[in-house]
Backbone as a printed PyTorch tensor [residue, N CA C, xyz], in Angstrom:
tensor([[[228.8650, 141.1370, 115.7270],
         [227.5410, 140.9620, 116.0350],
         [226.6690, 141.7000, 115.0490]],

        [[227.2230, 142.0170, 114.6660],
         [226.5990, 142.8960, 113.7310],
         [225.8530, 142.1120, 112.8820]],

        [[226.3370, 141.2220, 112.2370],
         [225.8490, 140.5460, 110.9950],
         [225.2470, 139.4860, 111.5420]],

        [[225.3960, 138.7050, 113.0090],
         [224.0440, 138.0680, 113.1360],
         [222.7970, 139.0150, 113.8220]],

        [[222.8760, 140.0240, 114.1880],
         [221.8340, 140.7430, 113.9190],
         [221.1540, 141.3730, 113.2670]],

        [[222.0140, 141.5220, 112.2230],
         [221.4820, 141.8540, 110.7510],
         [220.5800, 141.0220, 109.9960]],

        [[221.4280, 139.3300, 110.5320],
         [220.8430, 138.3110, 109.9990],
         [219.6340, 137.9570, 110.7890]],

        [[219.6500, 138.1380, 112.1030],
         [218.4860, 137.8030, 112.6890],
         [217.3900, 139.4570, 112.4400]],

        [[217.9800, 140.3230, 112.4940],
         [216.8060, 141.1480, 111.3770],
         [216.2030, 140.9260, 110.2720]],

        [[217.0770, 140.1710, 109.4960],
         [216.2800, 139.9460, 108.1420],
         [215.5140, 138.6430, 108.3040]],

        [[216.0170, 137.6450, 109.2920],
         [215.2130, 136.5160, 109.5520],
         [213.6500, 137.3660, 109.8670]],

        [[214.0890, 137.9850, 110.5430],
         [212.5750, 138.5670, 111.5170],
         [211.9490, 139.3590, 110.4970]],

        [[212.4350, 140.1860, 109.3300],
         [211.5800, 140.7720, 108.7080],
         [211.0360, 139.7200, 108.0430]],

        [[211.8390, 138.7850, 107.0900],
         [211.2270, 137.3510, 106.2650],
         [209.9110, 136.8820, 107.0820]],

        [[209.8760, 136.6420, 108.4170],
         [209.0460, 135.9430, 109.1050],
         [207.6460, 137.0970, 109.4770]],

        [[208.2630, 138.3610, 109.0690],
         [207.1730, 138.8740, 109.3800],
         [206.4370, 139.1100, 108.2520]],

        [[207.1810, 139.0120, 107.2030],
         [206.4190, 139.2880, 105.9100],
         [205.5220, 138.0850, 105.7630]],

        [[206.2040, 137.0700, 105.7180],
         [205.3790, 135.8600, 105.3840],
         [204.1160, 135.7470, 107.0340]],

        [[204.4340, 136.1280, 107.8990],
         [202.8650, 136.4150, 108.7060],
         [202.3310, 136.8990, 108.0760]],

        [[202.5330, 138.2810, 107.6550],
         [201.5330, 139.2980, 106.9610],
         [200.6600, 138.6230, 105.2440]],

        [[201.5100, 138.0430, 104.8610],
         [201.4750, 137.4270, 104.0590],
         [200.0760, 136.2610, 104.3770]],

        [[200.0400, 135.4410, 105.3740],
         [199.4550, 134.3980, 105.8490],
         [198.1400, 135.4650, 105.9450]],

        [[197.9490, 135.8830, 107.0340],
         [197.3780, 136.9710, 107.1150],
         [196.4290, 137.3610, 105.9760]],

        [[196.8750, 137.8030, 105.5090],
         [196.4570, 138.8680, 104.1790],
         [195.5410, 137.4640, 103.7780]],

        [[196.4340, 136.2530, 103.2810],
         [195.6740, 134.7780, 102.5780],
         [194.6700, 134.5280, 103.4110]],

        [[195.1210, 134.4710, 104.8070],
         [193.6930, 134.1490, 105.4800],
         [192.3990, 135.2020, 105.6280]],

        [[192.4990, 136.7410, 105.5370],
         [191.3260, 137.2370, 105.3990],
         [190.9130, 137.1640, 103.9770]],

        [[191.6620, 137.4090, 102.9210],
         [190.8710, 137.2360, 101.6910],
         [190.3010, 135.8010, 101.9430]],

        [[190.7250, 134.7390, 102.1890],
         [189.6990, 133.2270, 102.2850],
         [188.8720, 133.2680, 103.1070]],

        [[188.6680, 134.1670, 103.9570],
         [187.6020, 134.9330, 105.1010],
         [186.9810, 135.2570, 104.1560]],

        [[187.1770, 136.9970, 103.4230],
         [186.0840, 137.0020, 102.4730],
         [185.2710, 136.3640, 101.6020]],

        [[186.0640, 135.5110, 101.1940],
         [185.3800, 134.4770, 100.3220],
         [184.6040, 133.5030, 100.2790]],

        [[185.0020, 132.9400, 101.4260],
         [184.1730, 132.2680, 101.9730],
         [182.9460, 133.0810, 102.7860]],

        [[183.0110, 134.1760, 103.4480],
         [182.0340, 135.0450, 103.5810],
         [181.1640, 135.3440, 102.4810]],

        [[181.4280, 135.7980, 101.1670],
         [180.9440, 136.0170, 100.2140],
         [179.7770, 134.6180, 100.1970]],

        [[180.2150, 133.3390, 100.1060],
         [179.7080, 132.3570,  99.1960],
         [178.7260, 132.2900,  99.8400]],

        [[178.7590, 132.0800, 101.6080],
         [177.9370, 132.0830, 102.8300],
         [176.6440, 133.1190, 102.1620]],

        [[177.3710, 134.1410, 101.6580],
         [176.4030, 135.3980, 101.6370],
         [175.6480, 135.1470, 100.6190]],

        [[176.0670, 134.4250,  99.4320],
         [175.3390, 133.7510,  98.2950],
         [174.2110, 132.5200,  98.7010]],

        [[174.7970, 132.0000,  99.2440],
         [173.6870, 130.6750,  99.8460],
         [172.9200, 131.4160, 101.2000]],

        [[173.0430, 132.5770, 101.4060],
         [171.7220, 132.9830, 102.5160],
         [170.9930, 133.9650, 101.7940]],

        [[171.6990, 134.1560, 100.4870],
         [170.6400, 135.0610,  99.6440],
         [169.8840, 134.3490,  99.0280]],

        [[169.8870, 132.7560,  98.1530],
         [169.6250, 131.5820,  97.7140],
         [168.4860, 131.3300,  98.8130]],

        [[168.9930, 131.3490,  99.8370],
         [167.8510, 130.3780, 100.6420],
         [166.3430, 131.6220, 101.2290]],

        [[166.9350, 132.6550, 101.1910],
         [166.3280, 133.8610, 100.8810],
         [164.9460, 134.1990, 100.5140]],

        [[165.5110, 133.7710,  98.9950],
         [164.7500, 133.7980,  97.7820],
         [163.7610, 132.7840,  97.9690]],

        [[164.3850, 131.5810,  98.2330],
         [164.0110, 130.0550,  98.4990],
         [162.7160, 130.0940,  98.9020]],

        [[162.9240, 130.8870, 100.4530],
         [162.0990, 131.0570, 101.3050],
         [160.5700, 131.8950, 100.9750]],

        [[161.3260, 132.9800, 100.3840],
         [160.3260, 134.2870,  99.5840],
         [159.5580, 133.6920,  98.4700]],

        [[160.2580, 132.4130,  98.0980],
         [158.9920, 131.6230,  96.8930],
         [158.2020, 130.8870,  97.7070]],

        [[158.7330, 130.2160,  98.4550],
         [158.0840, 129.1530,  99.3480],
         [157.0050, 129.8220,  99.7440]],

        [[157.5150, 131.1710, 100.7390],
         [156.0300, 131.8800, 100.9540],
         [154.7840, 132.3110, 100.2300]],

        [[155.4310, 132.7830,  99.1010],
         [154.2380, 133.0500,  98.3370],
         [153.4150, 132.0430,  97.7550]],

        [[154.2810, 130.6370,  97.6350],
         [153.8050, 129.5220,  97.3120],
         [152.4830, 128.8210,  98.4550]],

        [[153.0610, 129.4730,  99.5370],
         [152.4260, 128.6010, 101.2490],
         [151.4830, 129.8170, 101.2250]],

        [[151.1690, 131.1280, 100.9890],
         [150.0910, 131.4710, 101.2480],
         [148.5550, 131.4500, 100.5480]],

        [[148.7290, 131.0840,  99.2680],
         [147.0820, 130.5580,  98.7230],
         [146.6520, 129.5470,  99.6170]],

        [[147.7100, 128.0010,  99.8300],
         [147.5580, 126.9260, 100.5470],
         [146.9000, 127.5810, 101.8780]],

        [[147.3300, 128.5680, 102.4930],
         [147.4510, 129.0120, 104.1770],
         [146.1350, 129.0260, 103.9130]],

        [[145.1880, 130.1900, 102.8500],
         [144.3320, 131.0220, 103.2520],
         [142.9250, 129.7090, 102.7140]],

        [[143.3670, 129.0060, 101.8320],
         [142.7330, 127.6800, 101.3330],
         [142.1020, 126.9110, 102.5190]],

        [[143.4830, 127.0140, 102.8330],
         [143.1870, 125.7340, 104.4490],
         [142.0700, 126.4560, 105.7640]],

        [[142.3270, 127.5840, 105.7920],
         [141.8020, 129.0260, 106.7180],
         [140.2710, 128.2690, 105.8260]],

        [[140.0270, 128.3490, 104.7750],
         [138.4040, 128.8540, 104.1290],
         [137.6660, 126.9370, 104.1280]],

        [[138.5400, 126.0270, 103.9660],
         [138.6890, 124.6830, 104.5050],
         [137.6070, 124.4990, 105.4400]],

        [[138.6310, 125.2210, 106.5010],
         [138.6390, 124.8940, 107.8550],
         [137.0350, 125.5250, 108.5330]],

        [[137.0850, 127.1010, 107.7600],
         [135.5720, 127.4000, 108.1400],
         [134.3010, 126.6260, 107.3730]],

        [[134.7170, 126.2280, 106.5780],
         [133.3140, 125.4500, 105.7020],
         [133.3130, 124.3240, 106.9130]],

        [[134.5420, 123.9050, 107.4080],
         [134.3640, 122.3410, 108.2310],
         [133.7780, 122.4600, 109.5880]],

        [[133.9140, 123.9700, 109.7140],
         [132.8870, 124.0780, 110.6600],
         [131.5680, 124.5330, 110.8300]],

        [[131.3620, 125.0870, 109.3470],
         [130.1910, 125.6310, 108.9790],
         [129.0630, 124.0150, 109.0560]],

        [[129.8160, 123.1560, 108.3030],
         [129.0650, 121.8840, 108.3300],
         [128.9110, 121.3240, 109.2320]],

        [[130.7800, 121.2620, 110.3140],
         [129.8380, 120.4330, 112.1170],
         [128.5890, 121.0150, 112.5020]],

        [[128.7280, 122.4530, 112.8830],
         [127.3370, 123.5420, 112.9320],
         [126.1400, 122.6130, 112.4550]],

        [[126.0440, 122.3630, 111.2150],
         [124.5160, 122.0740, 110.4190],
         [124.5060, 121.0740, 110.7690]],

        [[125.5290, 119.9130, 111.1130],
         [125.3110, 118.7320, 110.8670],
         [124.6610, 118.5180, 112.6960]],

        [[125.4830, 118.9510, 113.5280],
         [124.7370, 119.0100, 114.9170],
         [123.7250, 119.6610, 114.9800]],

        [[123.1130, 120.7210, 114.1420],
         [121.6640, 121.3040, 114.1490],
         [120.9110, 120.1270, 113.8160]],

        [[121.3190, 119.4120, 112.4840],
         [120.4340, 118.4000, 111.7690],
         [119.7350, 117.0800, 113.1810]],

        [[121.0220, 117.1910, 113.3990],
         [121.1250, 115.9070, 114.8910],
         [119.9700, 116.3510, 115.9750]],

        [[120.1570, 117.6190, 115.9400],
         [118.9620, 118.6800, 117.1460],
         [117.5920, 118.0370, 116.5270]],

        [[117.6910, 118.7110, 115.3190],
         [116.2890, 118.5000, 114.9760],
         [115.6240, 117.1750, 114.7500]],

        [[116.5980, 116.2020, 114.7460],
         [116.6510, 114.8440, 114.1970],
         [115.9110, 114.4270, 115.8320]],

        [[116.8300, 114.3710, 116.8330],
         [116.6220, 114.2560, 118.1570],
         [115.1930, 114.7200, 118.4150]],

        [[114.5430, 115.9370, 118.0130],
         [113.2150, 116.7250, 118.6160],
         [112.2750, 115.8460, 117.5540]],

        [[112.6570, 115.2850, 116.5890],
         [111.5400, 114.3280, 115.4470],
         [111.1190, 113.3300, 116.4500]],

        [[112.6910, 112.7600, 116.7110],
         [112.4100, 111.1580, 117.0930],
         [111.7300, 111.4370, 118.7090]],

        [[111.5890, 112.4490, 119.6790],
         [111.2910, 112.7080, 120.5700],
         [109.4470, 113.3200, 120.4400]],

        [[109.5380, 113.8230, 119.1140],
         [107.9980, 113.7610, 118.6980],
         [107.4730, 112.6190, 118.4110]],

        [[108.2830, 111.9030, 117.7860],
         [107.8030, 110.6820, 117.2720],
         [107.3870, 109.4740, 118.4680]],

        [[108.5060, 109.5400, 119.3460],
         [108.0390, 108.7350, 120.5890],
         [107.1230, 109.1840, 121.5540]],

        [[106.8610, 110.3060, 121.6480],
         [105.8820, 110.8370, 122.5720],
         [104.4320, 110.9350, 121.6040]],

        [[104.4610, 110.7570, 120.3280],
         [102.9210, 110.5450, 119.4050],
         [102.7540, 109.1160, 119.7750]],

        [[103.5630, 108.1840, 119.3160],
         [103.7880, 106.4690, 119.5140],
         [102.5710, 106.5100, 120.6670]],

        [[103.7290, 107.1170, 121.9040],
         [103.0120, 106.2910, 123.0870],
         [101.3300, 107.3490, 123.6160]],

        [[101.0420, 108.1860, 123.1020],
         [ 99.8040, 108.7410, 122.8840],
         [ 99.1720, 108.0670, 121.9780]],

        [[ 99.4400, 107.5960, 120.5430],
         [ 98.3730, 106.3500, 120.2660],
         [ 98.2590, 105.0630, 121.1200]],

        [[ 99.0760, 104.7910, 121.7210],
         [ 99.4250, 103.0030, 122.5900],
         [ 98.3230, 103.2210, 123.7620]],

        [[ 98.5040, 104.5420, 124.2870],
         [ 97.7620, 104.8410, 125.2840],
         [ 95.9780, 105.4030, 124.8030]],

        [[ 95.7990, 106.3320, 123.5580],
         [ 94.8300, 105.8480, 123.3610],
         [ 93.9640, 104.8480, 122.6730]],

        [[ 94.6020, 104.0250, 122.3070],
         [ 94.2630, 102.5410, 121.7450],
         [ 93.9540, 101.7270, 122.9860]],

        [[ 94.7380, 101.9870, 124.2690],
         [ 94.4340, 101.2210, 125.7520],
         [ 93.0310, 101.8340, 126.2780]],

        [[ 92.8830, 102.8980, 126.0920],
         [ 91.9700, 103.6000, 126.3480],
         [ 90.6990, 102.9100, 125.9300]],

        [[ 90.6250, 103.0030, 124.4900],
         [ 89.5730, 102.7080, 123.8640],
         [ 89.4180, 101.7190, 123.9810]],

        [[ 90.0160, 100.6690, 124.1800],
         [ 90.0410,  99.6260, 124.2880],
         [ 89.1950,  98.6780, 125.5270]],

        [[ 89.6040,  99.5190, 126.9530],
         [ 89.3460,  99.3920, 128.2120],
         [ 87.5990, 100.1570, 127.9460]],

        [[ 87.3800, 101.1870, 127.0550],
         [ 85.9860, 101.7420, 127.0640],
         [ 84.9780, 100.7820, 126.0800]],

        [[ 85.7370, 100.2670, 124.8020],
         [ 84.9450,  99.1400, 124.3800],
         [ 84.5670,  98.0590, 124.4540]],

        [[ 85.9350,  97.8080, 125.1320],
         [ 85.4580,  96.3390, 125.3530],
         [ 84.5940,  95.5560, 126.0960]],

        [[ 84.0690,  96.3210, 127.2440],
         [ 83.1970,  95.9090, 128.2780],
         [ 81.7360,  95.8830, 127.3420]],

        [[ 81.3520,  96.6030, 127.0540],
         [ 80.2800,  96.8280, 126.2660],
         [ 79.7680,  96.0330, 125.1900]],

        [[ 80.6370,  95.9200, 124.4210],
         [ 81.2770,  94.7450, 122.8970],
         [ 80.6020,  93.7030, 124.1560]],

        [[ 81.7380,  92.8820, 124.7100],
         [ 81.8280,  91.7720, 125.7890],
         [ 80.2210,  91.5630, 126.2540]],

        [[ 79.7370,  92.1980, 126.5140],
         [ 77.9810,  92.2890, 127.2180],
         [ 77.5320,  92.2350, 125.8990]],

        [[ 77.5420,  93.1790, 124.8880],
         [ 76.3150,  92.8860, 123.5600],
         [ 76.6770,  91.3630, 123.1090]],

        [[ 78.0270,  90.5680, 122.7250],
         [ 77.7620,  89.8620, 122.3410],
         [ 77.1630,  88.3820, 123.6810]],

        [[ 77.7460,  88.6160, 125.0980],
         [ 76.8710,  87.8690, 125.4920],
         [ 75.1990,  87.8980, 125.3560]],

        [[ 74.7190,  88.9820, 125.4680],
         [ 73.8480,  89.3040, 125.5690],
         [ 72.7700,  88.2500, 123.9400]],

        [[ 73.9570,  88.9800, 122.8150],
         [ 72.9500,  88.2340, 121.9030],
         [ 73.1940,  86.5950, 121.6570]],

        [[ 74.4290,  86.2670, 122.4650],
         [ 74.5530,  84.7170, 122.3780],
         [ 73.5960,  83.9180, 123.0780]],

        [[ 72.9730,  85.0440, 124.6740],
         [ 72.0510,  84.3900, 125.6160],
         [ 70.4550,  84.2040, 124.8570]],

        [[ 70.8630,  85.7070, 123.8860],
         [ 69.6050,  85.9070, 122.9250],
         [ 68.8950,  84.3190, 122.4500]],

        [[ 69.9680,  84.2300, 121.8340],
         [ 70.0940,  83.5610, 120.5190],
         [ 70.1670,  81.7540, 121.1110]],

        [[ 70.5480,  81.4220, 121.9160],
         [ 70.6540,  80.6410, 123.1530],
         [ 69.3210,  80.1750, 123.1420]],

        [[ 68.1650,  81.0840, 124.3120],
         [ 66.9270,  80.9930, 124.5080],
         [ 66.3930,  81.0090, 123.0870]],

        [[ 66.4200,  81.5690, 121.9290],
         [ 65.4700,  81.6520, 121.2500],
         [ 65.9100,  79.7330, 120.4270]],

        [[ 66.9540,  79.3000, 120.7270],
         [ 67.2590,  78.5000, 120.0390],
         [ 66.6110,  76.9610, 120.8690]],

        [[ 66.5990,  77.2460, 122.7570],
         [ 66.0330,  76.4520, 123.4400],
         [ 64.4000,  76.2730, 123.2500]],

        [[ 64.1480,  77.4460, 123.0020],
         [ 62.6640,  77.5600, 122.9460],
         [ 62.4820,  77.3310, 121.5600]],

        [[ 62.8070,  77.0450, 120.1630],
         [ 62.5410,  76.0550, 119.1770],
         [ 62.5900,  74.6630, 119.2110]],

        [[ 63.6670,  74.4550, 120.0630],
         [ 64.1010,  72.8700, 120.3990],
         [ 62.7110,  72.0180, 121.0470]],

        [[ 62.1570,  73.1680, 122.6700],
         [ 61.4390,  72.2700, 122.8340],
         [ 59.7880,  72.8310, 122.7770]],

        [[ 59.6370,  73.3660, 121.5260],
         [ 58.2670,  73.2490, 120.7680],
         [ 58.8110,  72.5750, 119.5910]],

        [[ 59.7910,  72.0970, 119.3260],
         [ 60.1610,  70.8980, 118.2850],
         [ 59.3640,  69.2570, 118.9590]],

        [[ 60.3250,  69.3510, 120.1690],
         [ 60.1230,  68.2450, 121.1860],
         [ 58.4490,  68.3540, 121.2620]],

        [[ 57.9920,  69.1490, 121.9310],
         [ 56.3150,  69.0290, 122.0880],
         [ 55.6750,  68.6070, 120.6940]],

        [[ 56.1330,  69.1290, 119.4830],
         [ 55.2140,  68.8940, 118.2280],
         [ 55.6520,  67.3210, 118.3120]],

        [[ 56.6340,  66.2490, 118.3910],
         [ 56.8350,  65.6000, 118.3240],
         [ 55.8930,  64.7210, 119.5670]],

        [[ 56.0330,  65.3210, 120.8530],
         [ 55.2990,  64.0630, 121.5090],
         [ 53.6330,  64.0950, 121.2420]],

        [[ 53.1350,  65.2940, 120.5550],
         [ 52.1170,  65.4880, 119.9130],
         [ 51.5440,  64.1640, 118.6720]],

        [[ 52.8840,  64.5980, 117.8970],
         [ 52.5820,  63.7900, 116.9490],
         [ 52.4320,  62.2630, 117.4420]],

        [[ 53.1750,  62.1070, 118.2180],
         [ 53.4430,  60.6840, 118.6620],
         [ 51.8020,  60.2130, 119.3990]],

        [[ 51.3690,  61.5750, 119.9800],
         [ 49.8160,  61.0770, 120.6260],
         [ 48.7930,  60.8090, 119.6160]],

        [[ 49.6940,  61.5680, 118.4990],
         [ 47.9420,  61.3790, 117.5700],
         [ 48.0740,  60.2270, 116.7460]],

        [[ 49.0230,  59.4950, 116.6990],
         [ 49.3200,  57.8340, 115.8560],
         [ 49.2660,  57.0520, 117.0440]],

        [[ 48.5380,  57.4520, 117.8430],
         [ 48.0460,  55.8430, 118.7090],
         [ 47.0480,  55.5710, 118.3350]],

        [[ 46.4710,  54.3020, 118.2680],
         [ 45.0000,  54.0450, 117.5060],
         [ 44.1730,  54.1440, 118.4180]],

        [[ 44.7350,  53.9040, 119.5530],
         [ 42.7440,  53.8730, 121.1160],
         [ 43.7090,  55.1530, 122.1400]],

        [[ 43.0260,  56.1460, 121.9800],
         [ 43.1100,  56.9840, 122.4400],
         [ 41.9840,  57.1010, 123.9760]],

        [[ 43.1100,  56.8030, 124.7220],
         [ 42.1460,  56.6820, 126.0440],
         [ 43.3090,  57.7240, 127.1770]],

        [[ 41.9810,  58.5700, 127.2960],
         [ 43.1050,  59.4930, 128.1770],
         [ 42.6900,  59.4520, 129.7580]],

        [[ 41.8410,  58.3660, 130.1920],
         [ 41.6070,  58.0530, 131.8620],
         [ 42.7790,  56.7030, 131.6440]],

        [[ 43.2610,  56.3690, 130.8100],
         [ 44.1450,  55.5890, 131.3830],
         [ 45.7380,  55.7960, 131.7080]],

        [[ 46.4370,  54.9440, 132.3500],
         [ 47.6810,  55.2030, 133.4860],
         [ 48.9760,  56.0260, 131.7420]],

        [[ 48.6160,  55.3880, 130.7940],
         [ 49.6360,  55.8780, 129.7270],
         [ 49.2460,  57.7030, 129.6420]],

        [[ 47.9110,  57.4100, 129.1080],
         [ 47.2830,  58.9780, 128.9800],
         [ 48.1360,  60.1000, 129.8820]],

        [[ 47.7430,  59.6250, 131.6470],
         [ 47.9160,  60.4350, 132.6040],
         [ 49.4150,  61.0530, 132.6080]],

        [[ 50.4210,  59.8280, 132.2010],
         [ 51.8890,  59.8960, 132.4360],
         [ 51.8630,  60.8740, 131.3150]],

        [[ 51.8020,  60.3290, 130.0690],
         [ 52.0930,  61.3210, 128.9500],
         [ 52.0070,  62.7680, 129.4110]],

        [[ 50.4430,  63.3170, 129.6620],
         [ 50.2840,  64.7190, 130.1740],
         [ 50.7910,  64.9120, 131.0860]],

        [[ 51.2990,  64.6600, 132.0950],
         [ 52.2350,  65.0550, 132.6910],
         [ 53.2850,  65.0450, 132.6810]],

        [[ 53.9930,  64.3920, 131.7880],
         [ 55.4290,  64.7080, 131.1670],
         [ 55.4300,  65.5090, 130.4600]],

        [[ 54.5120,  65.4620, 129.7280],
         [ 54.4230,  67.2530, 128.6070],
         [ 53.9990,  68.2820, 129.3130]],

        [[ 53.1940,  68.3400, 130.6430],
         [ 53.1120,  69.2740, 131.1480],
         [ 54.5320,  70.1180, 131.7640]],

        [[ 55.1110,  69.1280, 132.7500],
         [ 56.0700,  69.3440, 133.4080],
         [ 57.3320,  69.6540, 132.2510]],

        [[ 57.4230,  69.0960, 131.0450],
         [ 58.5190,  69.3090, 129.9090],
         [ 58.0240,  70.7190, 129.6930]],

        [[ 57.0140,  71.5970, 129.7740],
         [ 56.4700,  72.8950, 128.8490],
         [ 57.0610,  73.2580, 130.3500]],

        [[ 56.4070,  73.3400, 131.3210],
         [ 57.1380,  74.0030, 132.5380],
         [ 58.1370,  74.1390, 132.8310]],

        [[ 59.5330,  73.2910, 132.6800],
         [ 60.5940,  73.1240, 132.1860],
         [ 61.1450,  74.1580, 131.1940]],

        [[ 60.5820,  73.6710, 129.9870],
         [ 60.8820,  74.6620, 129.1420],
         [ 60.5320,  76.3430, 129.3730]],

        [[ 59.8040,  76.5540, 129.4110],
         [ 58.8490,  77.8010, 129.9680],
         [ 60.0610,  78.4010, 131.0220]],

        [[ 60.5510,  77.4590, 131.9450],
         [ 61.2830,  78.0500, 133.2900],
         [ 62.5230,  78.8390, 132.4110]],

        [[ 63.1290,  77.6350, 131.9190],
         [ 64.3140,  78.2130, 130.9850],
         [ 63.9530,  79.6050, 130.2900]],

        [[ 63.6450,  79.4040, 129.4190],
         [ 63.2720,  80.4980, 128.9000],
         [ 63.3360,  82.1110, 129.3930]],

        [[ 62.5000,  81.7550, 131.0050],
         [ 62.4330,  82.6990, 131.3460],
         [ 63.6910,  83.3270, 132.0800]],

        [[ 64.4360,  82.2750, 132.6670],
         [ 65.6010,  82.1530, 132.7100],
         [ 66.6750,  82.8660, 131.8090]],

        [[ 66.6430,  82.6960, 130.8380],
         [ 67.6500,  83.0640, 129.7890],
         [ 67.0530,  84.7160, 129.8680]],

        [[ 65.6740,  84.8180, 129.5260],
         [ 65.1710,  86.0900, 128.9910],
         [ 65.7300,  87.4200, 130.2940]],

        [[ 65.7880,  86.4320, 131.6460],
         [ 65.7660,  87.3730, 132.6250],
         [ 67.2080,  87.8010, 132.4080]],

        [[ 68.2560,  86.9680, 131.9640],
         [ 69.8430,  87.3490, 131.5990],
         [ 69.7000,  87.9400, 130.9310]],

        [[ 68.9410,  87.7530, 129.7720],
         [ 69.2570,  88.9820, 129.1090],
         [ 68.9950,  90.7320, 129.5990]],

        [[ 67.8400,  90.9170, 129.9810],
         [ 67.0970,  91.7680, 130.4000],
         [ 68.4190,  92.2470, 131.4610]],

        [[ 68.7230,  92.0340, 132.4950],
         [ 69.7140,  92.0780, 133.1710],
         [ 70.7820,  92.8560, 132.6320]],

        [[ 71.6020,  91.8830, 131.7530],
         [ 72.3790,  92.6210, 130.6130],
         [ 71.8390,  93.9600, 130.2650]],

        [[ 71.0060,  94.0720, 129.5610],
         [ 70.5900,  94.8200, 128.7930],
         [ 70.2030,  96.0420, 130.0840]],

        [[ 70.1410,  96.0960, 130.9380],
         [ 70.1040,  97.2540, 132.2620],
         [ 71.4810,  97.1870, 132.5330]],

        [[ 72.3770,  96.2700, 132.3890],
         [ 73.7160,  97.1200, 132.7760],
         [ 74.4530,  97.6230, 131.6490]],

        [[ 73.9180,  97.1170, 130.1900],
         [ 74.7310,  98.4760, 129.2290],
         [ 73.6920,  99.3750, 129.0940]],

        [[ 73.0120,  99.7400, 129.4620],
         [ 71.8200, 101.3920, 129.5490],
         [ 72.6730, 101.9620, 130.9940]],

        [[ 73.2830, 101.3020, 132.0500],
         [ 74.2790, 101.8810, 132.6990],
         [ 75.2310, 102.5970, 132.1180]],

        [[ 76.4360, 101.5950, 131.4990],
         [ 77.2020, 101.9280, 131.0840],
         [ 77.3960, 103.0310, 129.7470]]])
């Protein structure tokens, strides 16, 4: 027994060497691969440490950006304020002229309205009362180109009394018109 325990000793040392052996191969490929790990997290590191310094002009850019973009909403909604208080002046002047244009309007026009009746009634009568001292010069004329002028007879009588009653006529009018006016003319010394 001896010699297979000898032999199974030396089996067992062989097998233990070559563990140790394995061993030994597998932590150095541990290290090494640790190492490379340790190379590519120093790489990405660096990577990072450029990146940053690269990302912070951009950061503080975007930061000074960002306040101008609000410096301008600011002005641009002030502008809108003030824009708003124009057009709110502007509509409240509008309807203060609309209203005093109604105004003036409602105060002139009555007045206007009466002067020009007034001088149309004027102008009316003064135009009736040419018409019929037109008419009278005419039935005038017409009396004085008759050749027998006889005024006890039935033509005579009619005539003068158609010219009488035509001047009375006329005369009425007249006074008529004159009293409109006059009228008028006491209700704008009212007004």
């Amino acid at each position: 027994m001896d010699t297979t325990t000898s032999i199974f000793l030396i089996i067992s040392v062989i097998i233990q060497i070559i563990v140790f052996l394995a061993v030994i191969f597998l932590v150095l490929s541990l290290i090494k691969i640790i190492k490379s790990l340790s190379a590519r997290i120093e790489n990405l590191q660096k990577d990072f440490d450029d990146f940053k310094v690269k990302l912070e002009p951009g950061i503080e850019d975007g930061i000074v950006l960002v306040k101008k973009l609000n410096k301008i909403a600011d002005t641009v909604e002030n502008n809108i304020h003030k824009f708003e208080n124009v057009a709110d002046k502007f509509k409240s002047f509008s309807e203060d002229v609309i209203e005093f244009g109604s105004k003036v309007k409602e105060k002139i026009e009555p007045p206007v309205l009466d002067t020009v009746t007034t001088f149309t009634a004027i102008f009316k009568g003064v135009k009736t009362f040419f018409e019929r001292l037109k008419d009278h010069d005419k039935l005038k004329s017409v009396e004085e180109n008759y050749l027998f002028e006889n005024t006890e007879s039935d033509f005579g009588k009619k005539q003068e009394s158609i010219e009488s009653s035509e001047l009375k006529d006329d005369f009425e009018d007249i006074n008529k018109e004159l009293n409109e006016v006059r009228k008028k003319l006491e209700e704008m010394k009212k007004v």
